[in-house]
N, C-alpha and C positions, 0 to 999 in steps of 0.2 A: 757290871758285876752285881750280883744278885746283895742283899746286907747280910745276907745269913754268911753269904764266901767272906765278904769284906770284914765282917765282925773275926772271923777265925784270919784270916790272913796279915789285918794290921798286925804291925807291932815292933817289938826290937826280935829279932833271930841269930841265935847262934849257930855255926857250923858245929856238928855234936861230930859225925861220923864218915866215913864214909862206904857205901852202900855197894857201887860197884860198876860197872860198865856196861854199856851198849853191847848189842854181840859184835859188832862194827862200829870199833871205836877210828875216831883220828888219828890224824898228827899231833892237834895242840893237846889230846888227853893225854894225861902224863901220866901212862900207863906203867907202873902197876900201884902205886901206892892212891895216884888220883894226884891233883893241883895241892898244892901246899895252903889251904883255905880253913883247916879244924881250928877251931877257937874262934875265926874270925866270927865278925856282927855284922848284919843288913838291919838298914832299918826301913820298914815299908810302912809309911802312912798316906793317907789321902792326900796330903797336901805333899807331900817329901818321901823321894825314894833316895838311900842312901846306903853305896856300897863302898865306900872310901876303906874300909877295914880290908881290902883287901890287896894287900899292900904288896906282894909278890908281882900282881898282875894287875899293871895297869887300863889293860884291855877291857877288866871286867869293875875297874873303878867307876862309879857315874854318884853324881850330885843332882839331882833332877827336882826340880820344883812343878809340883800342877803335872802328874806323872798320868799316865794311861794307863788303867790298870785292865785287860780284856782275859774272858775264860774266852781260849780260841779252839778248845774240844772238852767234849764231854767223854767219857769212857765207862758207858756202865758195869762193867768187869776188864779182869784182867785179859782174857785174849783180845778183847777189843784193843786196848792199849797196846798188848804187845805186837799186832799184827801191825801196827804203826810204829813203833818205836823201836823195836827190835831190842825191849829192854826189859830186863826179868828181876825185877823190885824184891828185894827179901821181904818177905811178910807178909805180900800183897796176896789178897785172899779171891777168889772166886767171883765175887758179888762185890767187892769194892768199888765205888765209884771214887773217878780219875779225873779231876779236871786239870786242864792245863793252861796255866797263868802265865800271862806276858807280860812286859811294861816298858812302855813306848816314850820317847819325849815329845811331848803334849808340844811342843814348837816345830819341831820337824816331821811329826808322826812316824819315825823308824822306832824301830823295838831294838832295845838292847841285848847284846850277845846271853843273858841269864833270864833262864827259866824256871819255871816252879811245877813243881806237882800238888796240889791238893787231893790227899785221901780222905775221903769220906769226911771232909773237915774238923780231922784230928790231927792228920800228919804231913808233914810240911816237906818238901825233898827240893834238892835248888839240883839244879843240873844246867853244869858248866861243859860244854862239848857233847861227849857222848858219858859223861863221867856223872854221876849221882850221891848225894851226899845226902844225910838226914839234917832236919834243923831242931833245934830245941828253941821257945820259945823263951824270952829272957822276960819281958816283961809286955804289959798291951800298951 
């Protein structure tokens, strides 16, 4: 991961909102309001991934020490992303650039069920299933 991504992506996160749906969402999306996750906190640092805040769903709880953190596409705009994701981001403008953030544990190399979107390294979006939520940043 590039320092310029890592500098905007550490930090503590909040679930601010939530944003909306895949056009083909799941089963585990808990459609219509999204997962029960607003308020919760991620904390993503270099050394410690931690999503214990989210306490409804243990599936997307992890403690990870020494985490991977990989951009696994780039999306120069938006129909690039959408023709992949089948997902229509409010706000998302024309010319945004998308990357998409994973995070693995550094012992087993599998990636964990939670994703990120990096806009234009302002805007932070986690996406649980096919479901999408905004983060606000709490502190770095």
């Amino acid at each position: 991961m590039d320092s310029e991504t890592e500098k905007f992506f550490y930090g503590i996160w909040k679930v601010e909102n939530l944003l909306g749906f895949a056009n083909s969402y799941n089963d585990a999306s808990e459609y219509l309001t999204g997962q029960n996750v607003i308020g919760d906190e991620i904390i993503i640092n270099k050394d410690t991934f931690l999503s214990k805040g989210f306490e409804h769903y243990p599936v997307y709880q992890y403690e990870l020490e020494a985490p991977l953190h990989d951009i696994t596409e780039v999306h120069y705009n938006n129909d690039s992303f959408y023709r992949v994701y089948k997902m229509d981001i409010p706000s998302l403008s024309m010319n945004d650039e998308v990357k998409v953030l994973s995070i693995s544990d550094s012992y087993t190399g599998l990636a964990i069920p939670v994703n990120f979107l990096d806009v234009n390294n302002d805007r932070l979006i986690l996406i649980l299933e096919a479901t999408q939520f905004e983060l606000k940043r709490v502190t770095e």
